[in-house]
N, C-alpha and C positions, 0 to 999 in steps of 0.2 A: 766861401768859394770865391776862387777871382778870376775871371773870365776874361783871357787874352783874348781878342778879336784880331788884332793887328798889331806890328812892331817885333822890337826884340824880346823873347820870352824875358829872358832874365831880367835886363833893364826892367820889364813891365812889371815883372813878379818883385823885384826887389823895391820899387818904388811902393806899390800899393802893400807893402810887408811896413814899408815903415812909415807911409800914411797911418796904418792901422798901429802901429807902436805893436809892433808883434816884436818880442825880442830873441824866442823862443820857441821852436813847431816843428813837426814832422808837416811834411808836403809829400803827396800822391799829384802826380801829372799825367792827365790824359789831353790827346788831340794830334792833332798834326799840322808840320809844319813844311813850307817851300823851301828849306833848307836849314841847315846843320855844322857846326861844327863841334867834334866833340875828342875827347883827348885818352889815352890806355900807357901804360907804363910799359916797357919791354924785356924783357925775362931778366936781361942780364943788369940794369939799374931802375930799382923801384923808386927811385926819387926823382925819376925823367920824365916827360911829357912828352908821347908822341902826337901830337895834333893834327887832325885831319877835318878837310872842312867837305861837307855835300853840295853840291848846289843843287840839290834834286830833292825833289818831295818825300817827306816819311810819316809814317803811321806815328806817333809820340806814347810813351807811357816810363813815366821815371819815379824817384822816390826822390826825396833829400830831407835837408831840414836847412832851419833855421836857429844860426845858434848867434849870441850874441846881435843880432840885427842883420847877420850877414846870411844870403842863401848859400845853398850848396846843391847840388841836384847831380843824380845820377840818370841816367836816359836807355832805351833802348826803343829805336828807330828802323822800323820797316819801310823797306826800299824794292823799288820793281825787283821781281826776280824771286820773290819770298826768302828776301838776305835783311839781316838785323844786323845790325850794327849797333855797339851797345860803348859806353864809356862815360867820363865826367863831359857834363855839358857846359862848354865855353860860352854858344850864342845860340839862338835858333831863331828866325823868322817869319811871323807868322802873316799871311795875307790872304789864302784862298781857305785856311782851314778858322780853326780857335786851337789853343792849348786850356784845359780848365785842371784851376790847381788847388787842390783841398787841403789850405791850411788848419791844422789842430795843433792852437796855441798850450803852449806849456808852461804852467803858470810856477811850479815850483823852482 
């Protein structure tokens, strides 16, 4: 388990991924974070990023992995209003909450 307290999720998760020499894992992310930005393809170009950043507080719970040394993380983020907002996550900031992320290294 690696237990973001504060910072950039990712920064944090990817630093302590290769402190640990994980080269390889599925990642589960729970927590929340003071803001967000995260990216969706749109109908008509699936190789396009539309990026959208939150500056507002969300509920966190994503999936990714870890493949060659690099994260990858998919997110969906609850915001006032009982609205979710879901896509690949660019950045997230965490300061009033934690994000905690359950890496299961992949040994083959």
């Amino acid at each position: 388990m690696i237990d973001i307290r504060s910072g950039e999720v990712l920064e944090e998760l990817q630093q302590a991924v290769a402190d640990r020499g994980i080269r390889n894992a599925a990642i589960t992310l729970v927590g929340g974070v003071d803001a967000f930005t995260i990216s969706t393809m749109p109908a008509h170009n699936a190789l396009q990023d539309d990026i959208t950043t939150y500056d507002q507080r969300g509920e966190l719970t994503g999936t990714g992995e870890v493949v060659d040394g690099r994260v990858h993380v998919h997110v969906v983020c609850g915001i006032e209003g009982d609205v979710a907002k879901e896509g690949h996550l660019h950045a997230a900031t965490v300061a009033t909450f934690f994000v905690r992320a359950y890496v299961n290294e992949i040994t083959e």
